[in-house]
C-alpha positions as CSV (number, residue, x, y, z in Angstrom):
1,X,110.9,97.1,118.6
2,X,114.1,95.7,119.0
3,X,115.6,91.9,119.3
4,X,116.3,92.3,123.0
5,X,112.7,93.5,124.1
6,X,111.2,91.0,122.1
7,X,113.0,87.9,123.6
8,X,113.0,89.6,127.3
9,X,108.8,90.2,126.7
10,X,108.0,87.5,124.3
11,X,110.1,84.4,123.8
12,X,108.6,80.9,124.8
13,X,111.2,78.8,125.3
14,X,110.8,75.5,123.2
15,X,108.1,77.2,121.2
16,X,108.9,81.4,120.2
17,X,112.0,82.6,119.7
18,X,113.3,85.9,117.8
19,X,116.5,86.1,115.6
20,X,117.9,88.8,113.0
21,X,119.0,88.0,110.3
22,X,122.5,89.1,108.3
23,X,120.8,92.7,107.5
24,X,119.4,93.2,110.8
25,X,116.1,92.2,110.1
26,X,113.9,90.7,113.0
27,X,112.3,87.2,112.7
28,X,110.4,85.0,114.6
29,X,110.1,81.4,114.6
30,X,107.5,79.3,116.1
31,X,108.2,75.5,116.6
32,X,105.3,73.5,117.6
33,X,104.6,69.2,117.2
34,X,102.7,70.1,114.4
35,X,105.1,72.6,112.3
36,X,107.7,74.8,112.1
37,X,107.1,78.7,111.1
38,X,109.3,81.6,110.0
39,X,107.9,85.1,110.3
40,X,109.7,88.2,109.8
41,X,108.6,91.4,111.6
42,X,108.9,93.7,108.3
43,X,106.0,94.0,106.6
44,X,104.5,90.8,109.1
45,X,105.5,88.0,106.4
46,X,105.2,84.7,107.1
47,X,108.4,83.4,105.0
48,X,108.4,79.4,106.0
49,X,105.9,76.8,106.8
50,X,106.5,73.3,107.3
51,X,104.4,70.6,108.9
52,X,106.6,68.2,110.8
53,X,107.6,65.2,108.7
54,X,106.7,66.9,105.4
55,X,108.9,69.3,103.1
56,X,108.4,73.0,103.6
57,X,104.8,74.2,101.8
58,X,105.8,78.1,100.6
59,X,108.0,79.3,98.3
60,X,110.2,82.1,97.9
61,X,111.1,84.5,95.1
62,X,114.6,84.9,94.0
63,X,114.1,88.5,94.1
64,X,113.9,88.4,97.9
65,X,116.4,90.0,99.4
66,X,115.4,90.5,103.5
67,X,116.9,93.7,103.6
68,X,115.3,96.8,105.3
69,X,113.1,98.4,103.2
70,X,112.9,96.1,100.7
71,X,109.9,93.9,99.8
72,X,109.8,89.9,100.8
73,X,108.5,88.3,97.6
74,X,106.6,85.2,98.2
75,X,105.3,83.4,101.3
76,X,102.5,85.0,102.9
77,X,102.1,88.9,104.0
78,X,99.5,89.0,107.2
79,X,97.1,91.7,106.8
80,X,95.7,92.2,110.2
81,X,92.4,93.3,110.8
82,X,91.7,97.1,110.5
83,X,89.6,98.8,113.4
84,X,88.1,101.9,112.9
């Protein structure tokens, strides 16, 4: 999917919005009273999570580089739910 369909289909003004990043990686960020959420698209990684008022609660590695094909180390990968 790319940036454009995402923000034409997708995007909730105020509350979901997509972005890439410098190596063209697609991310989406959810703002909501209660926190403030980074996830990118490869690999469905949830990269930041803060709850409003608080410092951010997930940490990245060093080693992470956000650059297609590359692993995100840290934060949290989603694995969704398989259906066979």
């Amino acid at each position: 999917m790319d940036l454009k369909y995402l923000t034409d289909n997708f995007e909730i003004p105020g509350v979901l919005a997509f972005s890439q990043n410098e190596n063209g990686l697609i991310r989406a960020t959810v703002t909501t009273p209660a926190c403030k959420a980074e996830l990118y698209l490869q690999g469905a990684h949830l990269t930041h999570w803060q709850p409003t008022g608080q410092e951010p609660v997930l940490f990245l590695s060093e080693c992470s580089f956000f650059i297609p094909g590359k692993a995100i180390r840290g934060g949290i990968p989603i694995i969704p739910h398989c259906v066979s």
